[in-house]
MARGUMI-977382 format. One line per field, with one value per residue (C-alpha): residue number from 0; residue in one letter; x, y, z. Coordinates in steps of 0.5 Angstrom, whole numbers, plus 500, padded with zeros to 3 digits. Example, Ala and Ser with C-alpha at 12.3 -4.5 7.8 and 13.67 -1.06 7.14 Angstrom:
k: c(0	1)
r: c(A	S)
xx: c(525	527)
yy: c(491	498)
zz: c(516	514)
***
This chain:
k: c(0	1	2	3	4	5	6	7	8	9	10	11	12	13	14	15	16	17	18	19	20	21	22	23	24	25	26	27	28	29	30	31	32	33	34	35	36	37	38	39	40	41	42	43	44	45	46	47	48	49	50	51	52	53	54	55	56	57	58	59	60	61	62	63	64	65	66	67	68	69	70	71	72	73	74	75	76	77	78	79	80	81	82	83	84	85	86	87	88	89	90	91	92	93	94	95	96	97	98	99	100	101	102	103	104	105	106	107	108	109	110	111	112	113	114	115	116	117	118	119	120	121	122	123	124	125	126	127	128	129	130	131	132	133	134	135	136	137	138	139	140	141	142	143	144	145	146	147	148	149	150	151	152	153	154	155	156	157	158	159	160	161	162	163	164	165	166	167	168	169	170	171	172	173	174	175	176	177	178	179	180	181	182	183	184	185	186	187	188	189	190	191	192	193	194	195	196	197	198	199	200	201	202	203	204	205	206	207	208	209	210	211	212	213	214	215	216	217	218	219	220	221	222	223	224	225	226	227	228	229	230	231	232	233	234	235	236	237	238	239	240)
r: c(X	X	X	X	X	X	X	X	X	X	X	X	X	X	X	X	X	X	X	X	X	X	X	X	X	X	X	X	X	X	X	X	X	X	X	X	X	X	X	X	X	X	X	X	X	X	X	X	X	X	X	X	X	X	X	X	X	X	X	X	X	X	X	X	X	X	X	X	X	X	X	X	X	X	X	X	X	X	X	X	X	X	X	X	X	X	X	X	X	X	X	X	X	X	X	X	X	X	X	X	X	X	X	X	X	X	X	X	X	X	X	X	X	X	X	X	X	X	X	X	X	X	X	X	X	X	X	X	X	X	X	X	X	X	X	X	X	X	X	X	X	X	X	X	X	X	X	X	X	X	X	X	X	X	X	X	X	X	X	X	X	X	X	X	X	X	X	X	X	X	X	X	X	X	X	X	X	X	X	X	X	X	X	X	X	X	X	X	X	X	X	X	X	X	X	X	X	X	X	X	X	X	X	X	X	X	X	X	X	X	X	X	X	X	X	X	X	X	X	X	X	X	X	X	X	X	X	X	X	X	X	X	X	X	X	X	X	X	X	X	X)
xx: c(500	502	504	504	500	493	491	486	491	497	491	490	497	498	494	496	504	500	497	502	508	506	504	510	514	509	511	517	520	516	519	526	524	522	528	532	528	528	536	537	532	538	536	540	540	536	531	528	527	525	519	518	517	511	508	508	504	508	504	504	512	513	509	512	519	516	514	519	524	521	520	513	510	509	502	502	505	501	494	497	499	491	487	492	490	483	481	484	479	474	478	477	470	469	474	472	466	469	473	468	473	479	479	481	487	487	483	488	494	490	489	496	498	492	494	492	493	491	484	484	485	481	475	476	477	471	467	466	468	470	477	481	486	493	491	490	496	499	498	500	506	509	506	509	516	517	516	521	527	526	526	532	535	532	536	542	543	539	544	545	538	540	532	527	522	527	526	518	518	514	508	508	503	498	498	497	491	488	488	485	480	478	478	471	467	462	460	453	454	461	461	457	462	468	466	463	469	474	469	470	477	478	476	478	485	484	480	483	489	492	492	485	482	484	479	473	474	472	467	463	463	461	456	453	453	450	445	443	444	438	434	436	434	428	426	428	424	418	419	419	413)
yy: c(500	507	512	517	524	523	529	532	532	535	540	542	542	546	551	554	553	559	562	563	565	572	573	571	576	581	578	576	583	585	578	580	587	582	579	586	589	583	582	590	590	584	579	573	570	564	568	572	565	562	567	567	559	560	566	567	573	578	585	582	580	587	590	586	587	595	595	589	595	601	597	596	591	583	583	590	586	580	585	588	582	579	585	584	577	577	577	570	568	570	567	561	561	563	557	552	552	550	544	538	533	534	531	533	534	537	541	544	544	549	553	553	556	560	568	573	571	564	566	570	564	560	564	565	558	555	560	556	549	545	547	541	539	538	545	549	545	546	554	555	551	554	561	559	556	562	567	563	563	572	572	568	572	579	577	574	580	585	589	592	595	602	604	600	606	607	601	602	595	598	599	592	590	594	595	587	588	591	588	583	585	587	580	579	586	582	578	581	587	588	596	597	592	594	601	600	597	602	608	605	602	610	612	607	609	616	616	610	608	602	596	596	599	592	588	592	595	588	587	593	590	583	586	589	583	580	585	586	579	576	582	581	574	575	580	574	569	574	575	568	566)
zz: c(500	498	504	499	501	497	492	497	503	498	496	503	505	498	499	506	505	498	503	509	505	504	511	514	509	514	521	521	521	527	531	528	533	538	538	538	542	547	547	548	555	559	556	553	546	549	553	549	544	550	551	544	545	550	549	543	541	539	541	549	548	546	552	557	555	556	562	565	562	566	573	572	578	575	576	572	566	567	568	561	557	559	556	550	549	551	544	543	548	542	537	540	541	534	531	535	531	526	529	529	526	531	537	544	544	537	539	544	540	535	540	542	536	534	534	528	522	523	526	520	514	518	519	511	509	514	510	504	505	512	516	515	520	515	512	520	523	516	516	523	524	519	521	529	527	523	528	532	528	526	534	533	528	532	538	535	530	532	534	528	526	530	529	526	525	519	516	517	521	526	520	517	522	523	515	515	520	515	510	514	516	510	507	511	508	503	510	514	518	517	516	523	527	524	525	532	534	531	535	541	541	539	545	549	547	548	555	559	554	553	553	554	548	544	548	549	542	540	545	543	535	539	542	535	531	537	537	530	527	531	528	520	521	523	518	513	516	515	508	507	511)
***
């Protein structure tokens, strides 16, 4: 019997290695400055991977090396990165509708490399055919071993880059988000979510600062899709009935 992958193994396995390439010409940049940035607050080289490898979430990374390097107590920085990561909490319920064929445990390892951009291509993906393991683990091992070795690199050379903004490291990311987001605009109530999202993470931001804003913008578009979903759907079965 041939061990050889399958065509629709090898098309799953295809398809995110197409789509997780580009994404990493995004994200390995912004863990090239973790790593710099980790190294130059006292870390060692072997630290600052050994970080990188458990927490895994570049913009908490970055705001504990911030506040670690200000003096800030440890249940400041712990508080910090939990309103950071919160959202992951709503990516999980989101994505876990759409893992029926994974079992327990693999269910748990998707949720241990589930930031962003997976979120993102999953959502995408689960939103015309069904989310396979071999294309998820595909995406977002590739996507984790990634981070790792630009952390890597970050904090071996570093050293080098005197400021990133010159590069415009510091932009690559949220152009990223961006663009992300927008992928789902032809869904329901994309405008009034995205927006509302967007007014109150604004002020948020402006009255209590970060990094609150993150999480309470999300819930605040949440909260509207919650709302007007239930009503749009009753407006439909009227029609229909």
């Amino acid at each position: 019997m041939s061990h050889a992958l399958s065509e629709p193994a090898r098309s799953e396995s295809g398809a995110a290695l197409r789509q997780v390439f580009p994404v990493l010409l995004a994200v390995m940049p912004f863990g090239i400055v973790y790593g710099a940035i980790a190294v130059g607050s006292g870390l060692t080289v072997l630290q600052a991977l050994g970080f990188s490898v458990l927490v895994y979430a570049g913009a908490s990374q970055l705001a504990a090396l911030q506040l670690l390097g200000l003096g800030a107590p440890l249940w400041s920085v712990l508080l910090t990165v939990f309103a950071l990561n919160f959202r992951h909490v709503l990516y999980s319920a989101s994505i876990g509708r759409h893992l029926g064929r994974f079992s327990p445990l693999q269910k748990a390892a998707a949720f241990s490399v589930l930031v962003d951009p997976t979120f993102g291509a999953a959502e995408v993906r689960a939103s015309d055919q069904p989310l396979t393991k071999r294309y998820y683990f595909t995406y977002g091992l590739i996507l984790y071993v990634g981070w790792q070795l630009a952390s890597l690199i970050g904090a071996a050379f570093g050293s080098l880059i005197e400021d990133p903004k010159a590069f415009g490291l510091d932009f690559v990311l949220p152009v990223y988000f961006l663009a992300l987001v927008m992928t789902f605009r032809r869904r329901g109530q994309f405008y009034p979510v995205a927006l509302t999202s967007l007014f109150v993470s604004m002020l948020v931001y402006l009255t209590v600062g970060p990094p609150w804003h993150v999480s309470v913008g999300g819930l605040a578009g949440i909260a509207v899709a919650a709302l007007t979903s239930p009503a749009t759907e009753s407006v439909e079965g009227a029609g229909r009935g």
